[in-house]
N, C-alpha and C positions, 0 to 999 in steps of 0.2 A: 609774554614777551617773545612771541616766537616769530616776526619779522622782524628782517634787517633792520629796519628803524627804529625799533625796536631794544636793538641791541647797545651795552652800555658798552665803553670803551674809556680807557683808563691811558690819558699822557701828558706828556709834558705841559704847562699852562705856555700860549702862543702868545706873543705882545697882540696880536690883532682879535683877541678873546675880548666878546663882551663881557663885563662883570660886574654890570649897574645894575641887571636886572634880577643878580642871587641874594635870596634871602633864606639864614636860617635858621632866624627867632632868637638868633645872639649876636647884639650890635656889633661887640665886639669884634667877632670873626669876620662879621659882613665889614667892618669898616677895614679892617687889614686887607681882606681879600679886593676889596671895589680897590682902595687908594696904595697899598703898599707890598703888595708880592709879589707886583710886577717891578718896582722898581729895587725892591731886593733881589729878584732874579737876575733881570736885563743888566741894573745899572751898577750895583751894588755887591753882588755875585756871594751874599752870604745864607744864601735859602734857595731850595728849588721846589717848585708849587707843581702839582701833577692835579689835573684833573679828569673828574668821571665826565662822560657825556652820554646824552641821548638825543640823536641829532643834531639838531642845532643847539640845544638846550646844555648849561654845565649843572650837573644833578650833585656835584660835592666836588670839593677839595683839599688835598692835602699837603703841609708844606714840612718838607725835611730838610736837613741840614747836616752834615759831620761835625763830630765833635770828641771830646776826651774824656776820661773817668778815671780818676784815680780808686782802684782797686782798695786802696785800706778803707776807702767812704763806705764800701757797702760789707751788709750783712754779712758775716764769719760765713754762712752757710752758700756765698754766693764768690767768695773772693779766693776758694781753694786752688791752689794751683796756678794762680793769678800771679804774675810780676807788679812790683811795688809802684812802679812807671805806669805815667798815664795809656789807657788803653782806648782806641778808636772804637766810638761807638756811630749810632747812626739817631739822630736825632728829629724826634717826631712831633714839631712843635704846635701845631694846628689841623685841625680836619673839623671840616663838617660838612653837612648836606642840607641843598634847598630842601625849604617847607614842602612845595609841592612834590617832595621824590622820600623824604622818612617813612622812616619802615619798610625798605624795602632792599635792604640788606649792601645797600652803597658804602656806607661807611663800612661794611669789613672787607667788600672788593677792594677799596682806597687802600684801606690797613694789609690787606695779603699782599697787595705789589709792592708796598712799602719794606714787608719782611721782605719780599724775595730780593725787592733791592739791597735789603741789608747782607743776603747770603752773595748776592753777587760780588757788594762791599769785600764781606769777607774772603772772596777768591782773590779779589781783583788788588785788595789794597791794607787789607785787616779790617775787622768787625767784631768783634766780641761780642757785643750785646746791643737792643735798640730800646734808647730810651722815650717816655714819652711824657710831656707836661700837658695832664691833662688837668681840665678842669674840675670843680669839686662834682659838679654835675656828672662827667663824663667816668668817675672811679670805676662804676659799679659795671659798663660796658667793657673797659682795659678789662676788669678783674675775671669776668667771664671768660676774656681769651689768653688766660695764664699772665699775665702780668701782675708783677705784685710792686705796692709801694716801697720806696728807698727814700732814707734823708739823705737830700742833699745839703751843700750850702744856699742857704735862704737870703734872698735880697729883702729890702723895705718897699712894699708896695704900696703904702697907706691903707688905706678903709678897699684895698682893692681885694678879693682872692685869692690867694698865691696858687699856680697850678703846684701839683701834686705830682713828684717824679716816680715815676712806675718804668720798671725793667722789664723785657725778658732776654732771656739768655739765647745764643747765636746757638747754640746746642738744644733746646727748645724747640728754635722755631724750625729747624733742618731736621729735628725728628716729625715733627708735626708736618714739615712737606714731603717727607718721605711716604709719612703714611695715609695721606691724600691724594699726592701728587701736583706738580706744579698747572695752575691754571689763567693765573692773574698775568696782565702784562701786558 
């Protein structure tokens, strides 16, 4: 990847973005991303979708959103020194990447601008911590980059999946870009 075209870049998803042509091997995500992230961004204003590109091409996406946590939900070990009142978190509710661009390390560029969004959150507005509803498939990738499962309150989704809420902590991931350094963005 070492020409400009080459190069991937990470932004906000545009209303004038194709998105018929991303596929990536989970209907699911593909049908949100073609028919509804745009109209939850534009119209709706409850989600904001960022995507990877490589020229013309979108190689993944992910869509975040703010949201609250009540401190007593989670783990003894996670809620120390925590106020009882709901706390701003940064919510990670979808990501993935076309067929044709896995394995190639998209999905953790998507995921580092995501955290640093959430430290910015945290400058800018409050951020504790970023949670993430992944899929059953997707645990085993959160869990590699520090994220651990937390119950939450569980809806009824029928014979569907429920994702799986996985944290990590705003103190985490500001140690973790300290000692790498910020690059995503």
């Amino acid at each position: 990847m070492s020409s400009a075209a080459q190069e991937i870049r990470i932004r906000r998803l545009d209303p004038r973005d194709d998105r018929t042509r991303f596929r990536s091997g989970n209907i699911d995500l593909d049908r949100f991303f073609q028919r509804y992230a745009g109209q939850n961004q534009f119209r709706h204003h409850i989600g904001t979708t960022y995507v990877a590109t490589q020229g013309d091409s979108i190689t993944g996406f992910v869509t975040v959103s703010s949201g609250e946590m009540v401190a007593e939900r989670l783990p003894k070990a996670l809620r120390k020194r925590l106020p009882a009142y709901p706390l701003p978190i940064l919510r990670i509710a979808r990501l993935a990447v076309d067929e044709r661009f896995q394995g190639h390390g998209i999905g953790r560029l998507l995921l580092r601008a995501m955290l640093e969004l959430a430290l910015e959150m945290r400058d800018r507005i409050g951020c504790t911590d970023v949670v993430v509803d992944a899929k059953p498939d997707a645990v085993s990738f959160y869990s590699t980059l520090g994220f651990k499962a937390i119950e939450l309150v569980r809806g009824a989704l029928g014979d569907r999946p429920e994702p799986i809420a996985m944290l990590l902590p705003i103190r985490q991931i500001e140690a973790a870009v300290k000692k790498t350094g910020r690059s995503a963005g």
